[in-house]
C-alpha positions as CSV (number, residue, x, y, z in Angstrom):
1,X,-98.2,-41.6,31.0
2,X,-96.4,-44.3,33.0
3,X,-93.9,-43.5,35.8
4,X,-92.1,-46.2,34.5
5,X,-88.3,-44.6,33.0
6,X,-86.9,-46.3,30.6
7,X,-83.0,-46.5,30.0
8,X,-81.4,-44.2,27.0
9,X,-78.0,-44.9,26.4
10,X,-75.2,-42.4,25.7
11,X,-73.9,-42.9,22.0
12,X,-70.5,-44.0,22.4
13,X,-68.2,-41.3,21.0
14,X,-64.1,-41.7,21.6
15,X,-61.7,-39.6,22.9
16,X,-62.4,-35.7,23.0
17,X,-66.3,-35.9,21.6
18,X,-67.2,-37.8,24.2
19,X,-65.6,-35.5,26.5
20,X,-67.4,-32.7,25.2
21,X,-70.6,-34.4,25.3
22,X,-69.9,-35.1,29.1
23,X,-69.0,-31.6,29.7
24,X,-72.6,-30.0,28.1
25,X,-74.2,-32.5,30.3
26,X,-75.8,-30.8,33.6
27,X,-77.8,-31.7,36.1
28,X,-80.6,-28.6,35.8
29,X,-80.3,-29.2,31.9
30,X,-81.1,-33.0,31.8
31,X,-83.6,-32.6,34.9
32,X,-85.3,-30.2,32.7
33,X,-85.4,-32.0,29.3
34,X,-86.3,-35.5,30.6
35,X,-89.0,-34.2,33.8
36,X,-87.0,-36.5,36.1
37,X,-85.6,-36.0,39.3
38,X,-82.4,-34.7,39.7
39,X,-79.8,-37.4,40.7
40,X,-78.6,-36.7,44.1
41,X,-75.5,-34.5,44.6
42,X,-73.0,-37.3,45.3
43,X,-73.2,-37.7,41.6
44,X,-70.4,-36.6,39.4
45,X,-72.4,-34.9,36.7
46,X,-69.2,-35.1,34.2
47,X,-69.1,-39.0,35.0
48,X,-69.9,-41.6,32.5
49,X,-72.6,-43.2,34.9
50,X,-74.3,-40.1,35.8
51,X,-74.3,-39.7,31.9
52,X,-75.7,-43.1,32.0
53,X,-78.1,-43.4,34.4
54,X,-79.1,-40.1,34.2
55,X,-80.3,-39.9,30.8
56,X,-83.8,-41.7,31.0
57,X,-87.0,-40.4,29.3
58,X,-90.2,-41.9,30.6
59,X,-91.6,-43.5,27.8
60,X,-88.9,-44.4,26.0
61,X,-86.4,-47.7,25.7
62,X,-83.5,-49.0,24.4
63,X,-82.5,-45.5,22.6
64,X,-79.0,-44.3,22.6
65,X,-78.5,-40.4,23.4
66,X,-76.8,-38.1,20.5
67,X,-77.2,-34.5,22.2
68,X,-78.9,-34.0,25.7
69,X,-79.9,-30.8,24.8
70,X,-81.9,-30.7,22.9
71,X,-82.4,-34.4,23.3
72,X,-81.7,-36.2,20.5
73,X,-82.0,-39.9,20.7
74,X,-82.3,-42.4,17.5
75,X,-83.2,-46.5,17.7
76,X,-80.8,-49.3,17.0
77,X,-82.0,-51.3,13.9
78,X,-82.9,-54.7,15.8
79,X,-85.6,-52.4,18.0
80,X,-87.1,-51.2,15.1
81,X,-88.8,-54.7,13.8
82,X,-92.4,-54.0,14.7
83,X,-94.8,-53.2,11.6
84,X,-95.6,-50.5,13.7
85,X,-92.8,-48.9,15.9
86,X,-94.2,-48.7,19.5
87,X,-94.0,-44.9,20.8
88,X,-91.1,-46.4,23.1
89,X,-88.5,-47.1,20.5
90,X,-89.5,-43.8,18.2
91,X,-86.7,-41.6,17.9
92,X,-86.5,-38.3,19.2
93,X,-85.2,-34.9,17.4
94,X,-85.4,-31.9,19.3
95,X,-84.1,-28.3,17.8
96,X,-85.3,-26.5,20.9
97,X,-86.6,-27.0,24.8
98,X,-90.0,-29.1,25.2
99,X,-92.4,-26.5,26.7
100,X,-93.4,-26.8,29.9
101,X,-97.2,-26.6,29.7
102,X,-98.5,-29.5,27.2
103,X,-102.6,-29.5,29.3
104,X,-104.4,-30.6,25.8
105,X,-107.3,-29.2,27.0
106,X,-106.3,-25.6,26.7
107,X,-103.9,-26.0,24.2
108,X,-104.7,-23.7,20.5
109,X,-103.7,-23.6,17.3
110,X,-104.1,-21.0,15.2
111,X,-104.8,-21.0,11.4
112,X,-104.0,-17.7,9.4
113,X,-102.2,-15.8,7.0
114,X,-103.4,-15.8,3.0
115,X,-107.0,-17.7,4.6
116,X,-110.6,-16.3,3.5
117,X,-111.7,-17.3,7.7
118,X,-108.9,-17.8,10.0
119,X,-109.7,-19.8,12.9
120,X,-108.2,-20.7,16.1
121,X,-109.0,-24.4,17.3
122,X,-108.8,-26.3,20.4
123,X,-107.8,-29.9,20.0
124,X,-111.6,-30.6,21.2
125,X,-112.5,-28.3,18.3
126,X,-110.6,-30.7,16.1
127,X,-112.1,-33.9,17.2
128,X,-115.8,-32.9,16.9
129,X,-115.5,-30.3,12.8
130,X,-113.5,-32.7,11.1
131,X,-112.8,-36.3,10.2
132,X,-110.6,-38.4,12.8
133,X,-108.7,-40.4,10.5
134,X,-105.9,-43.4,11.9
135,X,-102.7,-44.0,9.9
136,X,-99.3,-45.8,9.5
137,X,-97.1,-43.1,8.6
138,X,-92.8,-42.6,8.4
139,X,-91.2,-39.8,9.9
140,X,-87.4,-39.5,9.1
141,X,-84.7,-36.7,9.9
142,X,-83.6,-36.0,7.0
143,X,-80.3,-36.3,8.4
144,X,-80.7,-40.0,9.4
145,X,-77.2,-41.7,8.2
146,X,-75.5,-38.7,9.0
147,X,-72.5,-40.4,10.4
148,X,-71.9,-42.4,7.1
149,X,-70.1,-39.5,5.3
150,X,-66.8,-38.9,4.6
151,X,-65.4,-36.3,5.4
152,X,-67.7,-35.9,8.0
153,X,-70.3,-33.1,7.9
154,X,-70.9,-31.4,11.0
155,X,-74.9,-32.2,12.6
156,X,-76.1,-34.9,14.9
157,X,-74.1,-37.9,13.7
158,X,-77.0,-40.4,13.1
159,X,-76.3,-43.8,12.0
160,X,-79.5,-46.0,11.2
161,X,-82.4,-45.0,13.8
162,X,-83.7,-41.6,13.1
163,X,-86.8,-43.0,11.4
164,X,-90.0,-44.6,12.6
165,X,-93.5,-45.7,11.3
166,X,-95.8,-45.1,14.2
167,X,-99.6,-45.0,14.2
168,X,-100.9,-41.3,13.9
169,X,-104.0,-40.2,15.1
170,X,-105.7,-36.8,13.9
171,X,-107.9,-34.8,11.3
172,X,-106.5,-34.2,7.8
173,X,-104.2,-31.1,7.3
174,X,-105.8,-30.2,4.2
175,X,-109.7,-30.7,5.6
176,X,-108.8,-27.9,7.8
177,X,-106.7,-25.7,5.2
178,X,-109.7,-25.7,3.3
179,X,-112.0,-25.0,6.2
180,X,-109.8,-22.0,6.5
181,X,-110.4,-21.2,2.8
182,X,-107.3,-20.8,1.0
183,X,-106.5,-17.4,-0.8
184,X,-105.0,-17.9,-4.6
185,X,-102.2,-16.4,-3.6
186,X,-101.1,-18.3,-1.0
187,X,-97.9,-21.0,-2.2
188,X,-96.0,-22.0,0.9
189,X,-97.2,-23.2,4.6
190,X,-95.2,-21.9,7.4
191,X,-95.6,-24.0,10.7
192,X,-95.0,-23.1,14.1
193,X,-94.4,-24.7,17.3
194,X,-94.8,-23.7,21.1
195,X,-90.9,-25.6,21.4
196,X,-88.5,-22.8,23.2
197,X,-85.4,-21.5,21.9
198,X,-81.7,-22.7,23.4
199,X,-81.1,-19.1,23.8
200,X,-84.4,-18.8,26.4
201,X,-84.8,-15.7,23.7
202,X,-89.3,-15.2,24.5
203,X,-90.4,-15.3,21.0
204,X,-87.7,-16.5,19.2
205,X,-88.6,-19.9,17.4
206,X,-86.0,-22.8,17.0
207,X,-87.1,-24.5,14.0
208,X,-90.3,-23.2,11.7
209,X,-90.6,-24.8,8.5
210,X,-93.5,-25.0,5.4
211,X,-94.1,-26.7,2.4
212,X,-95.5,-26.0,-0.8
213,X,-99.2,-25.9,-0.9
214,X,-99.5,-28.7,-3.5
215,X,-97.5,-30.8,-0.8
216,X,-99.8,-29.4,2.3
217,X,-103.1,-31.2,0.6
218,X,-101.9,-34.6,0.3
219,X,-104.7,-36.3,2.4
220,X,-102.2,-38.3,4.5
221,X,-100.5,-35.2,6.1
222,X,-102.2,-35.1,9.3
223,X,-102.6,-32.6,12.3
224,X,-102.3,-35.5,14.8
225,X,-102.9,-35.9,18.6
226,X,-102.9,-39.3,18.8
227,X,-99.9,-42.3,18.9
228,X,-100.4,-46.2,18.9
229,X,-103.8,-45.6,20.1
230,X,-102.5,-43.7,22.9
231,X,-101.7,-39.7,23.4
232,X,-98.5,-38.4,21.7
233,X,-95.4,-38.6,24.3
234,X,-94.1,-35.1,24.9
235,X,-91.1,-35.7,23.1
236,X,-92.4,-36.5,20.2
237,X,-94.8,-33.5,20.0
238,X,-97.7,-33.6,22.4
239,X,-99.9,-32.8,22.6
240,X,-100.6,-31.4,18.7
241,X,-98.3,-32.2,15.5
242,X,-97.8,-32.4,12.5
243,X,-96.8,-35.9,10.5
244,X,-96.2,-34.5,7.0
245,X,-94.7,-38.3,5.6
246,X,-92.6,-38.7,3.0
247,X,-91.2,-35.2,3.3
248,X,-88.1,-34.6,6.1
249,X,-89.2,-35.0,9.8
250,X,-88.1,-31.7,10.2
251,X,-92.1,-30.8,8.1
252,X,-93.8,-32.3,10.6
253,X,-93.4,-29.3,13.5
254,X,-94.3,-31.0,16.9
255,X,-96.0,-28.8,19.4
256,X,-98.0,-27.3,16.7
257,X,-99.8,-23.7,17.7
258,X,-99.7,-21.8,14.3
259,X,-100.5,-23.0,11.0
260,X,-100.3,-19.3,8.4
261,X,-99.8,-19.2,4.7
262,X,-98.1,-17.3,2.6
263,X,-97.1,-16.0,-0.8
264,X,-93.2,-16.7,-0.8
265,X,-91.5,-19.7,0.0
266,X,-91.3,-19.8,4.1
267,X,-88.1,-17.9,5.4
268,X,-88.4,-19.1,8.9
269,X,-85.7,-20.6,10.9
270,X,-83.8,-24.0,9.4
271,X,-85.7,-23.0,6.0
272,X,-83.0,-20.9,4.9
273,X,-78.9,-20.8,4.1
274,X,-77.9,-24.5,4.1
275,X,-80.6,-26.0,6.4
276,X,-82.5,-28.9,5.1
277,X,-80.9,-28.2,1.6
278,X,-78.3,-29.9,-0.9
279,X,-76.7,-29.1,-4.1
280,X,-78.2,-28.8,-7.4
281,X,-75.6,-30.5,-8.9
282,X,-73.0,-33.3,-7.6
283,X,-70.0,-32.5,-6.0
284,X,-66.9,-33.3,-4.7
285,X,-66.7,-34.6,-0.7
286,X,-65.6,-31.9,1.5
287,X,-66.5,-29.1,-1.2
288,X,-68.2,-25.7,-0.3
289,X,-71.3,-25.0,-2.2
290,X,-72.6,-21.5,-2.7
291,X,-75.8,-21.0,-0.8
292,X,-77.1,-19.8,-3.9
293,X,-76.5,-23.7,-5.4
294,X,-78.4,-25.1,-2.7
295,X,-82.1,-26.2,-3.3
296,X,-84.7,-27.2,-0.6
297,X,-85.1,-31.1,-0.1
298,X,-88.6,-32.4,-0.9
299,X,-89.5,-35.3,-0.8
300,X,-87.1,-38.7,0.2
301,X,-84.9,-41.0,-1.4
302,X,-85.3,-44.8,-1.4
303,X,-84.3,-46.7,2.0
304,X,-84.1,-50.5,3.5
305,X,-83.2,-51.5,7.1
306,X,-82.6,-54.7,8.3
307,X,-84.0,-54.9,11.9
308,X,-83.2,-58.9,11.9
309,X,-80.8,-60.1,12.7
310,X,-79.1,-57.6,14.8
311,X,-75.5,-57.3,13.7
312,X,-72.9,-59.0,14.9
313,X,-75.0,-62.0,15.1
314,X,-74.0,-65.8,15.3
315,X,-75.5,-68.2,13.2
316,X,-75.5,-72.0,14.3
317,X,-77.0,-73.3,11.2
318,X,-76.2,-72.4,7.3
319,X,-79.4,-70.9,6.9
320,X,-81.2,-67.5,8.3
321,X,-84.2,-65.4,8.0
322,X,-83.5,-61.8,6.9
323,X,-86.4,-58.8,7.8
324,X,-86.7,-55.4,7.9
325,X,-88.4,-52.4,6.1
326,X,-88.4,-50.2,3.4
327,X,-89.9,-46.9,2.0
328,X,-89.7,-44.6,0.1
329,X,-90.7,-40.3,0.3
330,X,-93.6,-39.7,-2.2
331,X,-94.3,-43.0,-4.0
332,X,-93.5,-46.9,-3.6
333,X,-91.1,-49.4,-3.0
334,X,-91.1,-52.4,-5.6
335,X,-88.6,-54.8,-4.8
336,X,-86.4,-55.4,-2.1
337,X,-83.0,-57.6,-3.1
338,X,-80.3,-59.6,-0.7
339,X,-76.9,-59.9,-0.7
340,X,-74.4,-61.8,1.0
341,X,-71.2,-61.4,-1.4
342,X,-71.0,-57.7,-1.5
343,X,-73.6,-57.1,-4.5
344,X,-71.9,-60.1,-7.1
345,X,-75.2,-61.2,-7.0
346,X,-78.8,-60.5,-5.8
347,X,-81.3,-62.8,-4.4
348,X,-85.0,-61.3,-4.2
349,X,-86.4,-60.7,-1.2
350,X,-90.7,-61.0,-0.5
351,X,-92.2,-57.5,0.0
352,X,-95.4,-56.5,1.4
353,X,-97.5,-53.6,0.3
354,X,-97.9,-50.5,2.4
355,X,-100.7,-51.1,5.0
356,X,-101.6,-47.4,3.3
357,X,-99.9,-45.1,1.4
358,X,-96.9,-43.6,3.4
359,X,-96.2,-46.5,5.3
360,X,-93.0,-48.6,5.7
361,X,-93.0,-52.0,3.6
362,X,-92.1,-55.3,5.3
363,X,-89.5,-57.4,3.4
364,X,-88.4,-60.9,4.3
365,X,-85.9,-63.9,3.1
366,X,-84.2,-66.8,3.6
367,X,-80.3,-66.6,3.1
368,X,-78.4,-70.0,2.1
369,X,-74.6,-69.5,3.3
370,X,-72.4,-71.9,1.0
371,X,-70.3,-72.2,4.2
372,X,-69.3,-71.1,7.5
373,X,-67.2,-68.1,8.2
374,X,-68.2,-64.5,8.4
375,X,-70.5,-63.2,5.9
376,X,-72.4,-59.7,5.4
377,X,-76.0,-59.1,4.5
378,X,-77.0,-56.4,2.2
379,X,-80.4,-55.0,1.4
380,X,-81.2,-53.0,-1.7
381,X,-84.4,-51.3,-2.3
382,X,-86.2,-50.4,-5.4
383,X,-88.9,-47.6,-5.9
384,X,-91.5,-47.2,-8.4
385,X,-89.2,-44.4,-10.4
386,X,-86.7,-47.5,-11.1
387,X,-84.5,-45.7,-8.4
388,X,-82.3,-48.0,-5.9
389,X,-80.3,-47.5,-3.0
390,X,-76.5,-46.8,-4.0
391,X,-73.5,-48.1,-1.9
392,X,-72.3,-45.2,-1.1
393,X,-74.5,-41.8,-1.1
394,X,-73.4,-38.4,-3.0
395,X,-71.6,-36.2,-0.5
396,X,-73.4,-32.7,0.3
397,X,-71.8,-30.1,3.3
398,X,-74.5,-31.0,5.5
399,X,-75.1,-34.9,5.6
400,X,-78.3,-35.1,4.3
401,X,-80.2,-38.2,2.5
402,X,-77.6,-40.7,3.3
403,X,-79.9,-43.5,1.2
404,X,-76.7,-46.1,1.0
405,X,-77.8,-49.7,1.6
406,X,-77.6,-51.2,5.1
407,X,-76.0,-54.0,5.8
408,X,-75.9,-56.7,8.8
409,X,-72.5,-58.4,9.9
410,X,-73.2,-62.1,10.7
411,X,-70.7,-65.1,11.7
412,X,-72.2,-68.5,10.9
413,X,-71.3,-71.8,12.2
């Protein structure tokens, strides 16, 4: 991995949340969660440049810092433009501490549970028993647009960035399920990570979440080891994932050691109460919902982002080129559309095809501004179900699937 640290910015949050985030910030803590040196002690650790300057991951650029710990860090829209996002600009969501040992050599993970041969694997093992397959896949938190509700919903307050389409190297998920032999009786997959608990708790698991078994043999989910051609970067999982696409990031478990199925939905931790869940039915913002009214999110609603221009852009001329993505959890994206009069009217933008099923969709235009003056761009995508992205997304206590079309902020002339 290079040496080479790259600069995370502190989101900016006023008055007493940005106090608070100051005060969790600690030297041990961030020298711990990063593996950088510890600044020296004429450093103020409560300061805002020691919360500057101090927050680098090697690796990673241009990210701006929601929680130091865990490390949560999500990617302005204007550095997510690659096809591909480079493992640099992919966003990071941590529930727990990154382990300390990540040697891929001796690293295991263990298949078990409702399986006819359970099987313990070496990464090695991996490599050489089953297909090595290379895809273009999203992963999203499926809190992503947090910070777009009102009232606000308590969580990290994401705005655009939790998302990336990187490049995933690994064997098939469901090529080693069967390999396993699964039991008739099995219905859930529970996953489980070598990630430590806040608490420092031995044996107590942060996050462990499953999906159903119909979900677990879609051939694109993938036990992955690889990035962009490269090794995965510790903070997003290395060395051993998973990338379960379509689904909330939160499937994918990074620093994967157990694999086991079972006959009942998973009860793990951030499977159960109001974690990863929304309401049957609509409701009211700032309601309370029964847990019992809550129902597990599956697969992900319709989304755009435009990466270019960045907002807040100046436009010399009357004319500019609008780009960005879209995708959509377990099927397609059919149209993107353009707006720059606050949806009066619609102006079709060209869309690409996935580069393979699970893959973000490149859309591009050409905007015509009857004038100068300040102007907004909005994007609108369209998926295969005739679903689009709404304004303004239905409320839920926890801030999930915030799907509400992005928009761009542009003076021209």
């Amino acid at each position: 991995m290079s040496e080479e640290i790259g600069k995370v910015r502190p989101a900016r949050v006023p008055g007493a949340s940005r106090r608070d985030f100051l005060r969790r910030a600690n030297l041990a803590a961030l020298g711990t969660l990063v593996g950088m040196a510890v600044p020296s002690p004429q450093w103020n650790p409560f300061s805002r440049a020691y919360a500057a300057e101090s927050a680098g991951v090697r690796g990673k650029d241009g990210l701006t810092v929601l929680t130091p710990r865990p490390l949560n860090a999500e990617t302005p829209p204007h550095l997510l433009d690659d096809e591909v996002t480079p493992t640099a600009r992919h966003f990071i969501r941590n529930n727990g501490i990154v382990p300390a040992d990540l040697d891929p050599a001796a690293w295991e993970l263990r298949i078990d549970g409702l399986v006819d041969r359970p099987m313990t694997l070496r990464i090695d093992d991996l490599r050489s028993g089953f297909e090595v397959v290379t895809h273009r896949l999203v992963i999203e938190c499926g809190g992503n647009g947090r910070s777009g509700f009102e009232p606000p919903t308590r969580g990290n307050q994401w705005t655009y960035g939790a998302v990336g389409c990187a490049e995933w190297t690994g064997v098939r998920l469901a090529d080693v399920l069967e390999a396993a032999g699964v039991k008739s009786t099995a219905i859930y997959t529970a996953h489980e990570g070598a990630d430590r608990h806040l608490s420092g708790t031995p044996g107590k698991l942060p996050i462990s979440r499953g999906v159903p078994i119909e979900k677990a043999m879609d051939p694109y989910n993938l036990i992955a080891f690889g990035m962009n051609g490269g090794p995965l970067h510790p903070m997003n999982g290395a060395p051993l994932r998973l990338v379960i696409p379509g689904w909330p990031g939160s499937c994918s478990q990074k620093w994967l050691n157990r694999i086991w199925l079972r006959d009942i939905v998973h009860d793990g931790p951030k499977m159960t109460g109001s974690s990863y869940r929304v309401p049957r039915y609509p409701v009211s913002p700032g309601a309370s919902v029964p847990e019992e009214d809550l129902e597990i999110i599956h697969a992900m609603p319709v989304k755009s982002l435009i990466t270019r221009p960045r907002t807040g852009a100046h436009v010399s001329g009357l004319e500019l080129e609008v780009a960005g993505h879209a995708w959509v959890g377990d099927s397609e994206v059919t149209k993107v559309d353009l707006s720059i009069d606050f949806g009066a009217t619609w102006q079709p933008a060209q869309l690409s095809p996935p580069h393979n099923p699970h893959a973000w969709q490149r859309f591009m235009g050409r905007i015509r501004f009857p004038q100068s003056g300040y102007f907004e761009v909005w994007a609108r995508a369209t998926d295969t179900t005739g679903a689009s992205q709404p304004f303004r997304a239905a409320w839920n206590p926890k801030g999930y699937l915030n799907n509400a079309m992005h928009h761009v902020s542009v003076q021209v002339g």
